[in-house]
DRENDO-1510 file (C-alpha; in Angstrom, 1 decimal, always signed):
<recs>
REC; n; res; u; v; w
REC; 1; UNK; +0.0; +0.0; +0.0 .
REC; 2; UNK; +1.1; +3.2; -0.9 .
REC; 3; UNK; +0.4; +5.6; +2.5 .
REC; 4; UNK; -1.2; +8.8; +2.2 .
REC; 5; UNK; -0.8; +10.8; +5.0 .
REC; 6; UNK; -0.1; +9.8; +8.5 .
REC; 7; UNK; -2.2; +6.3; +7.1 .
REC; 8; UNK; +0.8; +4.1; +6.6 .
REC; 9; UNK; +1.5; +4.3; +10.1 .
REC; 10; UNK; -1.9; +3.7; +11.1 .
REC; 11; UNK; -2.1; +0.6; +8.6 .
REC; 12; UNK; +1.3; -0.7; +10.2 .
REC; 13; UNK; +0.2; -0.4; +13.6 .
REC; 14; UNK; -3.5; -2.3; +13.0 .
REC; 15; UNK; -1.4; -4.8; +10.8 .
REC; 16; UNK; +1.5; -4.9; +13.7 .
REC; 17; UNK; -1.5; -6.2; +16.3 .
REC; 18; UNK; -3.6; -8.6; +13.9 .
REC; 19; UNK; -0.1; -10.3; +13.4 .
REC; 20; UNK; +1.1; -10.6; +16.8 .
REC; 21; UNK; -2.4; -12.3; +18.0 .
REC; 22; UNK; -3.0; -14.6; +15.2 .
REC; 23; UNK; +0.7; -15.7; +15.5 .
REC; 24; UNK; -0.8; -16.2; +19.3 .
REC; 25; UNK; -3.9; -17.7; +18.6 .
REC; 26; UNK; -1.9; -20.6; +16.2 .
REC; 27; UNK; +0.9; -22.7; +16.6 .
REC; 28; UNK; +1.2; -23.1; +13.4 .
REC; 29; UNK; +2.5; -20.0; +11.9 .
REC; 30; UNK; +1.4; -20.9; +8.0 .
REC; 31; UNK; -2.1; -20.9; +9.9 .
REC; 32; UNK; -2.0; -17.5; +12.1 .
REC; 33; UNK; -0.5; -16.0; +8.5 .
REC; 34; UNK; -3.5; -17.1; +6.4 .
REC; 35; UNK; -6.0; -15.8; +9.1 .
REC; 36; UNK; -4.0; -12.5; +9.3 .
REC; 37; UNK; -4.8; -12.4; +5.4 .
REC; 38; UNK; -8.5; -13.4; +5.7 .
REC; 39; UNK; -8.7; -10.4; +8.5 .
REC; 40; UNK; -6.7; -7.8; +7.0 .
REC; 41; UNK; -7.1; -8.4; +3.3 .
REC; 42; UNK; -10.5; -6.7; +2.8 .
REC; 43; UNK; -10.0; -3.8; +4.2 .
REC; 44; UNK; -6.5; -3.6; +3.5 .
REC; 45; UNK; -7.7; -3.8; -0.3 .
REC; 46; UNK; -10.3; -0.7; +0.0 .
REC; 47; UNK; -7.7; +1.5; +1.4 .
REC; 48; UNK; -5.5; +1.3; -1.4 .
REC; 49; UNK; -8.3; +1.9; -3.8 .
REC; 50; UNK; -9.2; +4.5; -2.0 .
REC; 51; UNK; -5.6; +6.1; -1.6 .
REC; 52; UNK; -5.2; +5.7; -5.6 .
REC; 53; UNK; -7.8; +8.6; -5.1 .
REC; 54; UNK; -5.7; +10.6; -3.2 .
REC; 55; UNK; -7.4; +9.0; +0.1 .
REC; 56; UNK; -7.1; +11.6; +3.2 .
REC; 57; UNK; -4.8; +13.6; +0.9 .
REC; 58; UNK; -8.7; +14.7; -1.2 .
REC; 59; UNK; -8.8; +17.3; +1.5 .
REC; 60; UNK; -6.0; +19.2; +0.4 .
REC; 61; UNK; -6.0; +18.4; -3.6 .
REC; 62; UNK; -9.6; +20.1; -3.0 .
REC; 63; UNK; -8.7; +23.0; -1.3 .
REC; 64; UNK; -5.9; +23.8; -3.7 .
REC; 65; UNK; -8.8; +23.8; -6.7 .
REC; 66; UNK; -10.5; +25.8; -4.8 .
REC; 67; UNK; -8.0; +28.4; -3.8 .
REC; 68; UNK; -8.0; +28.5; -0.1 .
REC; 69; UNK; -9.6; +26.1; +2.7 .
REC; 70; UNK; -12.7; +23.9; +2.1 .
REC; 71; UNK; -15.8; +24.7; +4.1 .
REC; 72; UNK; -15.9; +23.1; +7.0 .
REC; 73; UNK; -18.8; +20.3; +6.8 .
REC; 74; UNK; -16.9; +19.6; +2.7 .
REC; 75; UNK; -14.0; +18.4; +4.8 .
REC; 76; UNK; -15.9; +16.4; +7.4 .
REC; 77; UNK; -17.6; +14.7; +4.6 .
REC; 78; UNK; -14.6; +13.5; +2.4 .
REC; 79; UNK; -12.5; +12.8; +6.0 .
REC; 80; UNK; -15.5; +10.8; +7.2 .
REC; 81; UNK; -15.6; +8.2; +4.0 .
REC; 82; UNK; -12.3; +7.6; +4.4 .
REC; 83; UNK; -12.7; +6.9; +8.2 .
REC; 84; UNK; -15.8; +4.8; +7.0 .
REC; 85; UNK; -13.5; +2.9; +4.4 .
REC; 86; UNK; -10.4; +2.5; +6.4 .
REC; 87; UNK; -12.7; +1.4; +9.4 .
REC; 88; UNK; -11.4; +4.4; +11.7 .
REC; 89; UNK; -14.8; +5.4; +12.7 .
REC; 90; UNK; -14.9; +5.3; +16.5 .
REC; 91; UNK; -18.4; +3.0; +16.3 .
REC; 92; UNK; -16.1; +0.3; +14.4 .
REC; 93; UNK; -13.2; +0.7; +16.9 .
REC; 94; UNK; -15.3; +0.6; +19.2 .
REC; 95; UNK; -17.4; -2.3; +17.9 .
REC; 96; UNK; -14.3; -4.5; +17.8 .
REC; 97; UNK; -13.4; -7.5; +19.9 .
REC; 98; UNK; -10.3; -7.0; +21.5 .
REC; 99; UNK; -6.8; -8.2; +20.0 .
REC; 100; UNK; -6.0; -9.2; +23.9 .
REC; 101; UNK; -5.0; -12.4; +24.0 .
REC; 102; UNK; -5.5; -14.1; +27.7 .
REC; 103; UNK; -2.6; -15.2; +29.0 .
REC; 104; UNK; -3.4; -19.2; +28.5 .
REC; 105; UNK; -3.9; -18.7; +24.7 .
REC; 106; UNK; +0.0; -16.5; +24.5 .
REC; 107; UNK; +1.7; -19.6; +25.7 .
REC; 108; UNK; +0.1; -21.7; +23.2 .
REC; 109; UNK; +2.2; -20.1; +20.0 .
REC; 110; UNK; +6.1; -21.5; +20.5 .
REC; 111; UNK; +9.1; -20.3; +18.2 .
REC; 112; UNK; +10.1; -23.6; +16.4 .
REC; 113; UNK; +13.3; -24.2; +15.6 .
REC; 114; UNK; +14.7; -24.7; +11.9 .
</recs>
């Protein structure tokens, strides 16, 4: 994914959790990597569509056609369908389960050796 904005880091730090709790939930790591991709891959797949359209970036590109700052409730809109696409919106953060993983399932996941 090409990051617009401050949304690569975003990205890396949703993708940094999803990783670290399937590798938890499975001791097989071929297994916690394909239900990372069957978690992440969706979304993961609108963003860059959506950042081929200059993603949170629209904001700016708009203002500039316009010659000075966007009104107010034009720049909520576009930064609210990219929270929508990305899944930023606090009801879907909010709507989550948690990437906790209790303490019996962490010890389940061992490092094998080569």
């Amino acid at each position: 994914m090409f990051p617009m904005g401050m949304d690569g880091g975003s990205q890396s730090i949703i993708d940094a959790r999803a990783l670290a709790w399937c590798l938890a939930k499975d001791e097989e790591p071929v297994a916690a990597l394909r239900r990372y991709d069957q978690i992440r891959r969706e979304v993961v797949n609108r963003v860059v569509l959506r950042n081929r359209e200059l993603g949170p970036e629209e904001i700016i590109a708009r203002a500039v056609e316009c010659g000075g700052a966007l009104p107010g409730p034009q720049a909520a809109l576009i930064s609210r369908d990219y929270k929508r696409v990305a899944r930023f919106t606090t009801e879907h953060v909010n709507a989550g389960a948690s990437w906790t993983v209790p303490r019996s399932d962490a010890g389940r996941a061992r490092v094998r050796s080569r």
